[in-house]
N, C-alpha and C positions, 0 to 999 in steps of 0.2 A: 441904523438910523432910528432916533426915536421920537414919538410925538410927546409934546408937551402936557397937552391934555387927558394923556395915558398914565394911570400909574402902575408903577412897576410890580408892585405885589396889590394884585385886586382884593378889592376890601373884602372878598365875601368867600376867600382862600384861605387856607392853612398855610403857613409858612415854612413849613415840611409836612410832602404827604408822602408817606412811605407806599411804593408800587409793587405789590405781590403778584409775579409770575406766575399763572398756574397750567396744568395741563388741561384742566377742566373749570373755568372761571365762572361756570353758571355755577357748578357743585359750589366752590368758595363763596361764592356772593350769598347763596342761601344759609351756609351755613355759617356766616359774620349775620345774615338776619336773623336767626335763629337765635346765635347765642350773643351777640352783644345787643341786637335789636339795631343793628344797622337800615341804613335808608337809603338806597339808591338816588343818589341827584342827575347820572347824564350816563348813555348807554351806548357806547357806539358797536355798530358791525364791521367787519370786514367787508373785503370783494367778495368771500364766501356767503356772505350772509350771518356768519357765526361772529360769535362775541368779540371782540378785540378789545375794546376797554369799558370800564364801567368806574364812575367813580360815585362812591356811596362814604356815607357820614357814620363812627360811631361816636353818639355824643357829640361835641363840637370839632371834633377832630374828622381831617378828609383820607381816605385811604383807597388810591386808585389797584383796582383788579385785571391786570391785562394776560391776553394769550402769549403763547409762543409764539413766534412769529420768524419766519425764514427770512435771515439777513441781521434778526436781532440776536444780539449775543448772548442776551438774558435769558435764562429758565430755571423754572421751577425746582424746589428743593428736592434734593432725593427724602424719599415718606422715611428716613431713620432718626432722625431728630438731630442731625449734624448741620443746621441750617446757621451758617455765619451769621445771621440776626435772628435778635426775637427782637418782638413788638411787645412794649411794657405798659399792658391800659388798665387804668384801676374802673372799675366799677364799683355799683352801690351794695353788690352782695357776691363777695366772690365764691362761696360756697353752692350758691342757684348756679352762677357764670359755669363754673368747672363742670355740674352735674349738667348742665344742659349739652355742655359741649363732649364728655364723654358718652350723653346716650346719642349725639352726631356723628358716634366714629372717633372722636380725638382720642389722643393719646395720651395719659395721664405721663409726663417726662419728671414731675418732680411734685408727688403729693402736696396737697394744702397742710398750710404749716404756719404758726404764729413765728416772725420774726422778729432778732432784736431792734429792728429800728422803728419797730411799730406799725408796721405792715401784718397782714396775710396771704402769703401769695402759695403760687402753684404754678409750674411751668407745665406747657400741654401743646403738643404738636396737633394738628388741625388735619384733617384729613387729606391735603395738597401737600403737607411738608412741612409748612409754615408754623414757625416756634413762637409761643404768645407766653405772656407772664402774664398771669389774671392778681389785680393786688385791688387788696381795699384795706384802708387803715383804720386801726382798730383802737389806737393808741398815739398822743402825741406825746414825743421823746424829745431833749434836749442832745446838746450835741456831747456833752457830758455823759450823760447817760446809754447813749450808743456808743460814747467811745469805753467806759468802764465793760459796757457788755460785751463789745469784741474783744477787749481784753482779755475777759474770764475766758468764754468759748476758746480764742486761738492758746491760752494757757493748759487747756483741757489735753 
């Protein structure tokens, strides 16, 4: 049933927020404030007392941090960098983003590197598992020009 006066995606949501499992979701949460400058908006505990969900902002974007939880199917990535998602966030300097997050532990998965489509990115596993693509664009390309450039590269 639903109320009329309710709307269905609240204005002040992201309209996908990706939920990172962690085994340690204090350690996560610090360490998305650390390196993206995330913001904690709402905290909840368990029956424990311990963390169970947190959802905090990088930039306009929402990104809920929850425990494991007995009963829930979901958990955390094993720490090898084999994680079925990354998360793709550009930031204003991805060269600070990377440096900050490897002196927290990350793990450097795919050095910083100028790409053809006019990006800079770098893939970096996070201390929980969780696989990020740090991109900041350095360059606007046509779709001409990205397609020429993949051409050369896959011709190589």
């Amino acid at each position: 049933m639903t109320n009329a006066h309710v709307k269905p995606i609240p204005e002040d949501s992201s309209v996908l927020i990706p939920r990172l499992f962690c085994r340690d979701p204090l350690a996560e949460i610090e360490f998305c404030r650390q390196t993206f400058g995330a913001v904690e908006l709402n905290r909840r505990a368990g029956p424990d007392g311990a963390i169970a969900h947190v959802l905090i902002t990088i930039g306009p974007a929402m990104v809920m941090i929850e425990s494991e939880w007995p009963g829930v199917t979901m958990r955390a990535p094993k720490p090898d960098g084999s994680s079925p998602v990354a998360i793709f966030v550009y930031v204003e300097n991805a060269d600070d983003v990377v440096a900050r997050a490897a002196a927290l532990g990350a793990t450097i998965l795919m050095p910083l590197a100028n790409q053809f489509w006019g990006d800079r990115t770098a893939w970096i596993m996070d201390p929980s598992g969780h696989v990020w693509t740090i991109a900041m664009r350095i360059e606007e390309t046509t779709a001409e020009e990205r397609q020429e450039r993949w051409t050369r590269m896959t011709k190589q």
